[in-house]
C-alpha positions as CSV (number, residue, x, y, z in Angstrom):
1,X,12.3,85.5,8.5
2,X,11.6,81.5,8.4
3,X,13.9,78.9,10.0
4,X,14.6,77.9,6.2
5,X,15.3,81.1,5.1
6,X,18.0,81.7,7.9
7,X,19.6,78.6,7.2
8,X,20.1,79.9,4.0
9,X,21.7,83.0,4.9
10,X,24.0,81.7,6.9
11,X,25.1,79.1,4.9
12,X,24.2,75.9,6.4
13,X,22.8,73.8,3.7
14,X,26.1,74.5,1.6
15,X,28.5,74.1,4.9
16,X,26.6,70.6,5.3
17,X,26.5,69.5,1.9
18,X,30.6,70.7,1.5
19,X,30.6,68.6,4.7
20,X,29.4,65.0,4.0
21,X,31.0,65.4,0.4
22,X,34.3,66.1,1.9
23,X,33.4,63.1,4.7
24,X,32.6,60.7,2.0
25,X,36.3,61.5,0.0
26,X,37.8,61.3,3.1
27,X,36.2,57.7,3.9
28,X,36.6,56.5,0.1
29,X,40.8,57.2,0.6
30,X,40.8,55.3,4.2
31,X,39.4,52.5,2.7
32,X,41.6,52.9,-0.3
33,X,44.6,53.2,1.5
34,X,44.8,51.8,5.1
35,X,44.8,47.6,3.2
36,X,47.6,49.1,1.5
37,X,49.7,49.1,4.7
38,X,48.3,46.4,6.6
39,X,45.7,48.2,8.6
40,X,42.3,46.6,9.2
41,X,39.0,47.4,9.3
42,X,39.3,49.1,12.8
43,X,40.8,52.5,11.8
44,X,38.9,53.0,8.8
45,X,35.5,52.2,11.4
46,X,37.1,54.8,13.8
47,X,37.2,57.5,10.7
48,X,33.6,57.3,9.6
49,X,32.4,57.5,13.3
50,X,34.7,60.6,13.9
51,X,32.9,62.3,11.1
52,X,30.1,61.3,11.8
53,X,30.3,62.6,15.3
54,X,31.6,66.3,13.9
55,X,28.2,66.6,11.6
56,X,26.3,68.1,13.9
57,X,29.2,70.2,15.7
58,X,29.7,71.5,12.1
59,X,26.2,72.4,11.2
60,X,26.6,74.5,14.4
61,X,29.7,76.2,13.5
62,X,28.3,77.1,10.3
63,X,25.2,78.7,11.7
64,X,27.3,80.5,14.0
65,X,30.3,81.5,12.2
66,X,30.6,82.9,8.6
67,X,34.0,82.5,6.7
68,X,34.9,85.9,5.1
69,X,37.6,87.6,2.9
70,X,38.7,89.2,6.6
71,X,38.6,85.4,8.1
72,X,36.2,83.5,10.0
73,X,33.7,86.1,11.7
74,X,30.4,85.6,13.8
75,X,27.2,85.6,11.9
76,X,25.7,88.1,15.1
77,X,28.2,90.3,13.7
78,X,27.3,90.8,10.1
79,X,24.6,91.6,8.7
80,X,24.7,91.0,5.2
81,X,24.0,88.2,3.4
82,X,26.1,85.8,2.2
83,X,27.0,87.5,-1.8
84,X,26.1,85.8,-4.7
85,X,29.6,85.3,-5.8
86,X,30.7,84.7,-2.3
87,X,27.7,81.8,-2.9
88,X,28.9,80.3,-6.2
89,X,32.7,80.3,-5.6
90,X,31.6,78.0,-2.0
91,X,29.5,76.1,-4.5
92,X,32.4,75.8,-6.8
93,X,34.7,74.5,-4.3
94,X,31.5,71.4,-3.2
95,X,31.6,70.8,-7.3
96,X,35.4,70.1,-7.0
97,X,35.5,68.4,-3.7
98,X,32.7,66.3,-5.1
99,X,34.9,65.3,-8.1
100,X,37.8,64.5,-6.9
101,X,35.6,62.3,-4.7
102,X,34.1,60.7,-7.5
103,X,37.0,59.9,-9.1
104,X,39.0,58.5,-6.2
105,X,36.1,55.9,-6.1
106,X,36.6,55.6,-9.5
107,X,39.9,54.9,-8.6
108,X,39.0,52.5,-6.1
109,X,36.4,50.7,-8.1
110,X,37.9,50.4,-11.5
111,X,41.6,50.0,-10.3
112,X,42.4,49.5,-6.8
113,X,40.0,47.5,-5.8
114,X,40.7,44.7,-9.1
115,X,44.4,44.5,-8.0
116,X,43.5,43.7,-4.1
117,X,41.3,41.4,-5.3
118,X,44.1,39.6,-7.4
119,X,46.8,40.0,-4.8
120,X,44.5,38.5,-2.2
121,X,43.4,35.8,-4.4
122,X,47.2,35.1,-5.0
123,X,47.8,35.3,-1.5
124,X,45.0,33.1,-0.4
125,X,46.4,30.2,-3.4
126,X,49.9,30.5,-2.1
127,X,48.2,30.1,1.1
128,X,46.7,26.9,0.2
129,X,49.8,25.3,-1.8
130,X,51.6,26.2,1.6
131,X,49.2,24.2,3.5
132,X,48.7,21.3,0.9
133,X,52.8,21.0,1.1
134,X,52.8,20.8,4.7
135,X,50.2,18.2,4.5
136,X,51.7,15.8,2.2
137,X,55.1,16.3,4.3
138,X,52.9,15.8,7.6
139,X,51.3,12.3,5.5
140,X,54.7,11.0,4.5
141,X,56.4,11.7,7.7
142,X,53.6,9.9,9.4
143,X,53.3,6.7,6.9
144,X,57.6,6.6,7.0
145,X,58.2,7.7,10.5
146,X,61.8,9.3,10.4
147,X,63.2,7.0,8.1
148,X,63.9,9.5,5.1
149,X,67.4,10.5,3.4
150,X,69.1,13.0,1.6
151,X,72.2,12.2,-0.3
152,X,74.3,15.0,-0.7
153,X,76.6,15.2,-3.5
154,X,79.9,13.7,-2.8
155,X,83.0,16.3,-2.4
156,X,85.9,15.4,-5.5
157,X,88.8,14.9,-3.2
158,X,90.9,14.0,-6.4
159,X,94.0,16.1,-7.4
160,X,92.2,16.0,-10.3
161,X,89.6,18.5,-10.4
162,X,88.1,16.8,-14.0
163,X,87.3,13.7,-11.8
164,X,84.1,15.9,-10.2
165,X,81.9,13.3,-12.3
166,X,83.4,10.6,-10.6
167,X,82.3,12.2,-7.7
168,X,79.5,13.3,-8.6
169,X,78.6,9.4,-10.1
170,X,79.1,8.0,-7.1
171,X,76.5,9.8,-4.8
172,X,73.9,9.2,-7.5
173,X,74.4,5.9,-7.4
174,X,73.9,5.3,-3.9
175,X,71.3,8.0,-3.9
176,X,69.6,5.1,-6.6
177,X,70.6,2.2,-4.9
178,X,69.2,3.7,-1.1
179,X,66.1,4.6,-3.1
180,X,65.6,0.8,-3.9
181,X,65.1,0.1,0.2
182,X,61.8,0.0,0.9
183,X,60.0,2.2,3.6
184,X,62.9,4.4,3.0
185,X,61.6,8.3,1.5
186,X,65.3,9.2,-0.6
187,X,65.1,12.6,-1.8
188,X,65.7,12.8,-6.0
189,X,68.9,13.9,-7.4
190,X,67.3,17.0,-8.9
191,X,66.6,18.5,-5.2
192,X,69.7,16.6,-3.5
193,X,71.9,18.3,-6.1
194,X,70.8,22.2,-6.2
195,X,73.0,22.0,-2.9
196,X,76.1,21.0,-4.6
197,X,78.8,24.1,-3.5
198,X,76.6,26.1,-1.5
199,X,77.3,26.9,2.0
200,X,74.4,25.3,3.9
201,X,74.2,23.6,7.4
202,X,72.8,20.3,7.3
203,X,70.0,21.5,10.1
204,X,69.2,24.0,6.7
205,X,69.1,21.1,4.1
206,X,67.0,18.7,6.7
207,X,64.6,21.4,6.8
208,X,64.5,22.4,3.2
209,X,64.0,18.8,2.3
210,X,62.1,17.5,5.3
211,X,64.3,14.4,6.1
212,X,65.7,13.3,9.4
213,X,69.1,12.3,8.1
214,X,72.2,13.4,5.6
215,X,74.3,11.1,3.7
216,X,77.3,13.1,2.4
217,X,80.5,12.2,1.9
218,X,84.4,12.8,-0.5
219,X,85.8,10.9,-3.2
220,X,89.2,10.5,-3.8
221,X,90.3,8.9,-7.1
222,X,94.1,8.2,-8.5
223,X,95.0,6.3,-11.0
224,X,93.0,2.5,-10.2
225,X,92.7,3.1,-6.1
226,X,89.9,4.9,-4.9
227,X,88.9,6.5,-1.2
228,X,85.7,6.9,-0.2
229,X,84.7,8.6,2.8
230,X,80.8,8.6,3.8
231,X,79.1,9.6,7.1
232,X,75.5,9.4,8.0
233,X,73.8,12.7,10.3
234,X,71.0,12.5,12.3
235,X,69.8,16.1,11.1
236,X,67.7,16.6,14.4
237,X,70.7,16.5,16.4
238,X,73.4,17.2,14.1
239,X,74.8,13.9,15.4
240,X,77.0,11.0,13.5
241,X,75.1,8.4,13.2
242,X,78.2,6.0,11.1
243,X,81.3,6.7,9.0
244,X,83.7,5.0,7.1
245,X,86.0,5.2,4.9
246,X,86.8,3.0,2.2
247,X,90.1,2.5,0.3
248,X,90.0,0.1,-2.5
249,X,90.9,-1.2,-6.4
250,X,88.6,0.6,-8.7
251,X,87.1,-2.7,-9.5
252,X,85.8,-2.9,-5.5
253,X,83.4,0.1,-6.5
254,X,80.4,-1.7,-6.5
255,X,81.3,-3.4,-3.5
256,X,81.7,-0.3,-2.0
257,X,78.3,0.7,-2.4
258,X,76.9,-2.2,-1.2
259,X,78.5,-1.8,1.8
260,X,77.4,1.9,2.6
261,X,73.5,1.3,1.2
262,X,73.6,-1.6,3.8
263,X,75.3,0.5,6.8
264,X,72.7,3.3,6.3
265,X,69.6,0.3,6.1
266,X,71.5,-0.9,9.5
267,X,71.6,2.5,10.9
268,X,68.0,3.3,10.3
269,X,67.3,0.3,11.2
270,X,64.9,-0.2,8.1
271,X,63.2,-4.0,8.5
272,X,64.2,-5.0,5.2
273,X,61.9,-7.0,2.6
274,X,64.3,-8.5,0.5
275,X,68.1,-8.7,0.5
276,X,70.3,-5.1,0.4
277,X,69.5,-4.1,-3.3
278,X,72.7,-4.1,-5.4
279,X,74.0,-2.0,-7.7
280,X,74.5,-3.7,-11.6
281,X,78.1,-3.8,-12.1
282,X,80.7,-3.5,-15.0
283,X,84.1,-3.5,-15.8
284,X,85.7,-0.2,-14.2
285,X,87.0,1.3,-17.5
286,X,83.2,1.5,-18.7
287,X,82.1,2.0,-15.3
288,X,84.0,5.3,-15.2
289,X,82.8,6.2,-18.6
290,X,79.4,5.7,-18.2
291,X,79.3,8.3,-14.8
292,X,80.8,10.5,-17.1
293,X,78.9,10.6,-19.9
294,X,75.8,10.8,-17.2
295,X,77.5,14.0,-15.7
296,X,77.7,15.4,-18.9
297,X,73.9,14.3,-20.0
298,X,72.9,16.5,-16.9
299,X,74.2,19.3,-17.8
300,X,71.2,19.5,-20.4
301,X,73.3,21.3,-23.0
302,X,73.7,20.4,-26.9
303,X,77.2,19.6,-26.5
304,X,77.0,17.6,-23.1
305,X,74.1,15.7,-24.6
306,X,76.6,14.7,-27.9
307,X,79.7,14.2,-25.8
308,X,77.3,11.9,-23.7
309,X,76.3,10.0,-26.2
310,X,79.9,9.5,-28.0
311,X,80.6,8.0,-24.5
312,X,78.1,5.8,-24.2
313,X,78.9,4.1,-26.9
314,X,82.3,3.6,-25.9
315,X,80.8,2.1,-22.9
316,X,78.5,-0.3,-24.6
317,X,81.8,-1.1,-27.0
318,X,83.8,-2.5,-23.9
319,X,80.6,-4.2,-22.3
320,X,77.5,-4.5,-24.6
321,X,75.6,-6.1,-21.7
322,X,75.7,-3.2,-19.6
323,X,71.9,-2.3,-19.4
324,X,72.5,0.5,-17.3
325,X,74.4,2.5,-20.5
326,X,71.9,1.6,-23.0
327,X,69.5,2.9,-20.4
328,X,71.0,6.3,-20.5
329,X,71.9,5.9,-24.0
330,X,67.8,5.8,-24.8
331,X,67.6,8.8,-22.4
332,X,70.0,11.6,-24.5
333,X,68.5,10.3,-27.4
334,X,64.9,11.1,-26.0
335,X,66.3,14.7,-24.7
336,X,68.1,15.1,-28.0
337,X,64.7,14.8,-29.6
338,X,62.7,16.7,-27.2
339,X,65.0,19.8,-27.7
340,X,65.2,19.5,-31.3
341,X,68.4,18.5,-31.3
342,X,68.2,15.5,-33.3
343,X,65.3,14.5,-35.7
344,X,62.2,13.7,-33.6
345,X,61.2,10.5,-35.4
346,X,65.4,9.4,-35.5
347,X,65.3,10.3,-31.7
348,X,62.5,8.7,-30.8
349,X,63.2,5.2,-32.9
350,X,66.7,5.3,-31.4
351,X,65.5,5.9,-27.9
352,X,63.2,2.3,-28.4
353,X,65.8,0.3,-29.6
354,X,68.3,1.1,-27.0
355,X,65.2,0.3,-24.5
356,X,64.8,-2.8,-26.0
357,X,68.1,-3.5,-25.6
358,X,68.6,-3.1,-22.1
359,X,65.6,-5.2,-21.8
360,X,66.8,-8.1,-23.5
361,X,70.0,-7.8,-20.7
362,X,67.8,-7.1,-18.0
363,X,64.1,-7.8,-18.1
364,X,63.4,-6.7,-15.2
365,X,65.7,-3.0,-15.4
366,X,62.4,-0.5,-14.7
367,X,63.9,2.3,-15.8
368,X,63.8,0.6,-19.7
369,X,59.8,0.2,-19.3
370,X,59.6,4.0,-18.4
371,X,61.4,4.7,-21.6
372,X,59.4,2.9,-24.0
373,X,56.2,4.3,-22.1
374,X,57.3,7.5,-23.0
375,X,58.1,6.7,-26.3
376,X,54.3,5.0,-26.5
377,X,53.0,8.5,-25.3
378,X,54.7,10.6,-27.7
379,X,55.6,9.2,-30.8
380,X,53.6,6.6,-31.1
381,X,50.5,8.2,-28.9
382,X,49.3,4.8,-28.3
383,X,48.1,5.3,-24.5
384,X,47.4,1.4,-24.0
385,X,51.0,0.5,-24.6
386,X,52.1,3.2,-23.0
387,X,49.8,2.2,-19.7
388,X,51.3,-1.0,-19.9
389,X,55.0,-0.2,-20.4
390,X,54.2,2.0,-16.9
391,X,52.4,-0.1,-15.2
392,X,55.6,-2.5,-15.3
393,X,58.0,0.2,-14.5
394,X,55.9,0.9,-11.6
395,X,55.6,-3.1,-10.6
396,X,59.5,-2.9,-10.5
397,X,60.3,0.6,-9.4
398,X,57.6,2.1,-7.5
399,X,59.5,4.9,-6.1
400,X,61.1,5.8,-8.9
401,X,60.1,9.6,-9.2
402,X,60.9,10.5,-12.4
403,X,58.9,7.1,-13.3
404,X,55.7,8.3,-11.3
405,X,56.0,11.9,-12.6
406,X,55.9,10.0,-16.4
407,X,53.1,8.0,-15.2
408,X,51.6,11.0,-13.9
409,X,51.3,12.3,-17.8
410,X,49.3,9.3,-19.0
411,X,47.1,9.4,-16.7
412,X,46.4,13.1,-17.9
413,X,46.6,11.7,-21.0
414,X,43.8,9.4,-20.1
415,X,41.0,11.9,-18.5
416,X,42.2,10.7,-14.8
417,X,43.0,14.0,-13.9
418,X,42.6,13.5,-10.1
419,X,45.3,10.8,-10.2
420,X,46.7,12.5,-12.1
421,X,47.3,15.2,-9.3
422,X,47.9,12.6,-6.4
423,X,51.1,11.5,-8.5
424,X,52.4,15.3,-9.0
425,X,52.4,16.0,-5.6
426,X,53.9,12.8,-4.5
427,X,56.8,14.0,-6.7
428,X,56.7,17.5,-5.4
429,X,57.0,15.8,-1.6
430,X,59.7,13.3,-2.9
431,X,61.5,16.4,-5.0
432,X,60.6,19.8,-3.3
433,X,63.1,22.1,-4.8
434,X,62.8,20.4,-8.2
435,X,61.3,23.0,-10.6
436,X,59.9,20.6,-13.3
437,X,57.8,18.6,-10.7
438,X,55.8,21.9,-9.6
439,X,55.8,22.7,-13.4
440,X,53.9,19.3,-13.8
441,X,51.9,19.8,-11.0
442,X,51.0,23.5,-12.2
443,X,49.9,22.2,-15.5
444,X,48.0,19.1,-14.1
445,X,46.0,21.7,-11.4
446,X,45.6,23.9,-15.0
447,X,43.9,21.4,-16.6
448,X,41.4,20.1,-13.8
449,X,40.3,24.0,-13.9
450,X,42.1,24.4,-10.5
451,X,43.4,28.1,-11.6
452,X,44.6,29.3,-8.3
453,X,46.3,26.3,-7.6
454,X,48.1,26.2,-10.7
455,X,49.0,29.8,-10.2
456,X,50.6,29.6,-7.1
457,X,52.7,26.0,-7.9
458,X,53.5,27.9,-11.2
459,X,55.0,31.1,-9.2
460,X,56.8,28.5,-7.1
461,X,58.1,26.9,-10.2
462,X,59.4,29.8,-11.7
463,X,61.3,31.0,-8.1
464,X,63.1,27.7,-8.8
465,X,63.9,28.2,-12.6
466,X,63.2,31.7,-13.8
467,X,64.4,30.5,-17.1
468,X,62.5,27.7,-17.8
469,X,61.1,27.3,-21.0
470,X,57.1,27.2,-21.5
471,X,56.7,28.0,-17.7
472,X,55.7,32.1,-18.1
473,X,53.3,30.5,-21.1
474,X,52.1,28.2,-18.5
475,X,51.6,30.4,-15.8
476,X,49.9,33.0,-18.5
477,X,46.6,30.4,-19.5
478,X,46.7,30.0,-15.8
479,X,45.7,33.9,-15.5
480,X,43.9,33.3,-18.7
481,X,41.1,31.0,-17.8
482,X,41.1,32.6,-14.2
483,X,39.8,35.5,-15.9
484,X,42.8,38.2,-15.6
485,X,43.5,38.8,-19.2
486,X,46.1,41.6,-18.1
487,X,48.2,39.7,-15.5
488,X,48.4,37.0,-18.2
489,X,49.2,39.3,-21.4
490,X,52.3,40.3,-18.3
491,X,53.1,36.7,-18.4
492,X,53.2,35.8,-21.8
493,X,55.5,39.3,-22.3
494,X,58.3,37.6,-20.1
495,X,58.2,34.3,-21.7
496,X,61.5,33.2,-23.4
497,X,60.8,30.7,-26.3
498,X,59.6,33.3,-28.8
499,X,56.7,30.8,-30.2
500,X,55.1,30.2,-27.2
501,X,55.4,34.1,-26.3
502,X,53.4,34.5,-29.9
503,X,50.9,32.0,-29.0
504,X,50.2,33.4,-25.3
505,X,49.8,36.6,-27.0
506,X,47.3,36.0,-29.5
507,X,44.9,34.4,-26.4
508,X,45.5,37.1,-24.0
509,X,45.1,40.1,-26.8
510,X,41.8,38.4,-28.0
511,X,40.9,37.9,-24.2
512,X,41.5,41.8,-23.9
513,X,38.8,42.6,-26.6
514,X,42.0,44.3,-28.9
515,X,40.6,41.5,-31.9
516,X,42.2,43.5,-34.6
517,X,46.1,43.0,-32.7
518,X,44.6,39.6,-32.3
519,X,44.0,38.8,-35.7
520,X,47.6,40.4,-36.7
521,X,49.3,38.1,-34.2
522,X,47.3,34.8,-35.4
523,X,48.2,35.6,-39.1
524,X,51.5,35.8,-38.0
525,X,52.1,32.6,-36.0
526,X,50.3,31.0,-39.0
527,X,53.0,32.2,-41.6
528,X,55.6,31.2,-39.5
529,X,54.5,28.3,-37.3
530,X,52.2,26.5,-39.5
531,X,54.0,23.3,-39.6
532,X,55.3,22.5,-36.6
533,X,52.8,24.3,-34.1
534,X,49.2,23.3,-36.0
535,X,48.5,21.4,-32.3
536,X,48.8,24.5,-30.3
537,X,47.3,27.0,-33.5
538,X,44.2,24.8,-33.5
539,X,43.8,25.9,-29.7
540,X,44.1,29.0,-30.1
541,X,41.4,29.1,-32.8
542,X,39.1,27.2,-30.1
543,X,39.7,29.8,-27.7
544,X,38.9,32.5,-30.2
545,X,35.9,30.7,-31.3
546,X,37.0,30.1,-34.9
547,X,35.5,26.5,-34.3
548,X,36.2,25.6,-38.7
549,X,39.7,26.5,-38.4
550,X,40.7,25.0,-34.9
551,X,39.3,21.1,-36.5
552,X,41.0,21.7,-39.8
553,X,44.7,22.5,-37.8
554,X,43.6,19.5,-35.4
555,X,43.6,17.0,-38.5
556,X,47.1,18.7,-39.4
557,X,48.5,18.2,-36.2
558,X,47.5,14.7,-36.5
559,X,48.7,14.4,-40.1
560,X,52.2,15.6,-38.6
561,X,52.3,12.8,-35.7
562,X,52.4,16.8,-33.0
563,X,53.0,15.1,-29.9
564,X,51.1,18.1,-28.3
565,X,47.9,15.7,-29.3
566,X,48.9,13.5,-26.2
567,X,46.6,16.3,-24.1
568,X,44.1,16.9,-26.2
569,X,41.6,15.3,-23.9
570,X,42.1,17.4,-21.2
571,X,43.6,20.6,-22.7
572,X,41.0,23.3,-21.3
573,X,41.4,25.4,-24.3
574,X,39.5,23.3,-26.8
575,X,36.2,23.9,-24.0
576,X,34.6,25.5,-26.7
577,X,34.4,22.2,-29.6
578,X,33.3,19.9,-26.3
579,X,29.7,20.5,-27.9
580,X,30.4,20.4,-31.4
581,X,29.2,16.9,-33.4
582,X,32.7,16.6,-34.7
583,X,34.5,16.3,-31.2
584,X,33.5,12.9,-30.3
585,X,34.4,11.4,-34.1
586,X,37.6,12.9,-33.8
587,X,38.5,11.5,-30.5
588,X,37.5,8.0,-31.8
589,X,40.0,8.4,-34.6
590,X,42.8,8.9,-32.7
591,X,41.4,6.1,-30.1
592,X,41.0,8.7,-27.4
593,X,37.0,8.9,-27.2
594,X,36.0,8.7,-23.0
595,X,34.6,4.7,-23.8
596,X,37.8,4.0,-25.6
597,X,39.9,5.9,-22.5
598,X,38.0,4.1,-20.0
599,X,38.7,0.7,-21.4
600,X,42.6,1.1,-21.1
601,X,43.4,-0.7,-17.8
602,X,45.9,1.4,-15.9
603,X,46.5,1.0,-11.8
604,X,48.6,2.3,-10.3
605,X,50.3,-0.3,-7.3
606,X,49.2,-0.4,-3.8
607,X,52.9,0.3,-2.3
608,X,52.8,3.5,-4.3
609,X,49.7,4.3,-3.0
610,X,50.3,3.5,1.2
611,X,53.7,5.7,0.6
């Protein structure tokens, strides 16, 4: 009998075969599963060597021993060969060890392997905003030294408990006032606020914030007296620095203030450029109205924003030249408008002429200029006005964050999209735990085509404001253009405002290859959305390649004055007209063509920059 012959008797070939199949399943499930729970390469090198070690030892075993229905016996001892149905039920059992095999890298391939790939491409952008945080926290804490502030918001002392807006007025005025002092980083009242009634050591809130000292402080109002107590920490030794307490007329408030913005520019010793800023005074009777009607304006609600602006106007009744209240007045109005709340043209129109008007008191208030800049971008979508109402703001204010986050949008607006970026994160360092600055920031990384960037600040967003309107949507043509059509049909699922849920459906669906759901959708958010969504339908008929229909809804859109138009410059879902002849004329129409961009003189200033 030949060598082969014997093998075949006794079963090798099938032992060896049933042996690397069952060594390649094994493998294909180490590698499968071992990233799953941390492990690295090592034990899943250390398995493939094992069994490749126990080849040859079971090639031996098999020509020695023979598994029968009696259990393993010695091939010396038989002498039968191995029976045909003995030979197809081992064959059998190769067949099924090879399939299950097969599909595990099937598995692997089609299944596994796609969400590692995602989760480590999530983890690498997280990674990388991490890192990109750090750095512009190491960059301002180097350009500032330690000379940055948090105000925290001021205890109500008051038997009161209705008189938390007095409190709450007076820390954001200081917090406005300190943020005047240059070379002095003052955290934003968004982020200096999310602490208000939680039980946090100041050594927690330094570190949140990454600021060397704490202003906080209680207010104590009754009837026209008021007590003010504030005390300044040095957060890296939990050490007071200066207190005080102040008990005055109400009509000494701004005094007040004055006094504590220059104890803290003493304490710090801040080389000043200019005299202590000072806050713009009133009588107290408006002065008290006007901090609530901006307490109530925060709240962001339909009512606060009505009850605000009934106050306001009660303010501007007892002092008309208070540019401060027609400041905020212009401020509801544009929120009012925003939210639908109030006609957008009536808003809008309202908002200018209570700018104007606090310009005509105060022509050099910054926070007016920002106001009619926005109005510029928006209503009017006139980008060189809007540049130059900015640029002033920024002359005047240029630490004003929710100034440079506005400025931020024109220069999107604009094609500058890597300005663009530089004045995001400047916010994000200035505002860290604000969610709409990492919401800007997402979009802004969105539309330079920086997709895991913008998912990762998006994520971070949403940790801050689960809620938040348009940020799912956001986060969903994030996943979108990054290719992951599922993760972002996920994302557009969870997203609250039920048009923008439609919209981010139709683009992930399409993206999915399910065109005839698609097609349902689109006909759908057509018949119901027609009017006031043409801006966002006419991208989604880009996307989809309906290249007709997406110009005919972009002449709508202009027709209906959509502010959405303000990005349609940089708005990566209209990638696919870029090439079309039409583009460029319709650009040129609206005044937004790259020569017509380029010629719109916009700088940002140099102390913005150096900070």
């Amino acid at each position: 009998m030949s060598l082969f012959s014997e093998f075949s008797k006794r079963n090798v070939f099938r032992a060896g075969a049933a042996y690397l199949v069952t060594a390649w399943l094994l493998t294909q499930v180490a590698e499968t599963l071992f990233p799953l729970f941390g492990f690295g390469d090592t034990p899943a090198r250390i398995v493939v060597i094992v069994l490749a070690i126990g080849f040859i030892p079971a090639l031996i075993l098999a020509w020695a021993f023979r598994l029968t229905p009696e259990g393993l016996r010695k091939e010396s001892d038989l002498d039968v060969a191995l029976s045909p149905k003995a030979s197809r039920r081992l064959d059998r059992i190769i067949m099924i060890v090879l399939t299950i095999a097969l599909s595990v890298m099937a598995l692997d391939r089609f299944v596994l392997s796609p969400m590692r790939e995602t989760a480590q491409r999530a983890l690498i952008a997280d990674q990388l905003s991490e890192a990109r945080q750090q750095a512009r926290n190491e960059a301002m804490q180097t350009s500032i030294g330690d000379k940055s502030i948090v105000v925290l918001p001021f205890i109500n002392m008051s038997d009161d408990a209705r008189n938390e807006f007095f409190s709450d007025g007076i820390s954001e005025e200081l917090l406005n006032l300190l943020a005047k002092i240059p070379k002095l980083r003052v955290i934003s009242r968004t982020s200096a606020f999310s602490y208000k009634g939680k039980d946090v050591t100041i050594a927690q809130v330094a570190a949140d914030l990454n600021v060397s000292h704490v202003l906080e402080g209680s207010v104590r109002k009754a009837g026209d007296r008021v007590r003010i107590t504030a005390q300044l920490i040095d957060a890296r030794t939990d050490t007071h620095v200066w207190s005080e307490t102040f008990d005055r007329q109400l009509g000494d408030i701004f005094a007040i203030q004055e006094e504590i913005a220059s104890s803290v520019s003493e304490r710090l010793t801040l080389s000043l450029l200019a005299d202590t800023p000072r806050p713009r005074s009133t009588n107290p009777q408006a002065y008290a109205l006007y901090l609530q009607a901006r307490f109530l304006g925060n709240q962001g609600s339909t009512d606060g924003y009505a009850q605000a602006v009934t106050l306001l106007e009660q303010v501007l009744t007892l002092d008309p030249a208070y540019a401060n209240a027609w400041d905020a007045l212009a401020g509801n109005y544009l929120n009012q408008a925003s939210k639908g709340l109030r006609p957008w043209n009536e808003g809008f129109e309202l908002a200018r002429n209570a700018a104007e008007r606090a310009l005509a008191i105060d022509p050099l208030y910054a926070p007016a200029y920002a106001r009619l800049g926005w109005v510029a971008l928006l209503r009017d979508s006139n980008l060189a006005v809007a540049a130059q109402h900015y640029q002033r703001a920024l002359e005047l204010g240029p630490t004003n964050v929710r100034t440079i986050g506005d400025a931020a949008s024109v220069l999107k607006s604009l094609g500058r999209l890597d300005e663009c970026i530089a004045l995001d994160e400047f916010v994000v360092a200035r505002d860290p735990v604000n969610a709409i600055g990492y919401f800007n920031l997402g979009g802004s990384y969105l539309h330079a085509g920086r997709y895991d960037q913008a998912i990762a600040t998006l994520r971070t967003a949403l940790q801050l404001s689960p809620n938040r309107i348009g940020g799912y949507y956001q986060l969903g043509i994030a996943q979108l253009l990054a290719g992951d059509a599922a993760e972002s049909m996920a994302a557009m699922q969870r997203e609250p405002l039920a048009v923008l849920q439609l919209l981010g459906k139709v683009l992930a669906s399409h993206a999915l290859g399910e065109f005839d759901v698609a097609n349902q959708l689109q006909a759908e958010l057509i018949e119901q959305h027609e009017q006031e969504a043409a801006y966002n339908i006419a991208y989604v008929m880009a996307y989809r390649g309906q290249v007709d229909s997406a110009f005919e809804f972009l002449q709508q859109a202009v027709s209906n004055e959509d502010p959405g138009l303000a990005d349609v410059v940089t708005e990566p879902l209209f990638a696919n007209l870029h090439r079309d002849p039409r583009w460029l004329p319709f650009l040129q129409s609206m005044g937004k063509a790259p020569a017509q961009l380029s010629a719109i003189d916009f700088r940002i200033p140099l102390p913005l920059k150096s900070e």
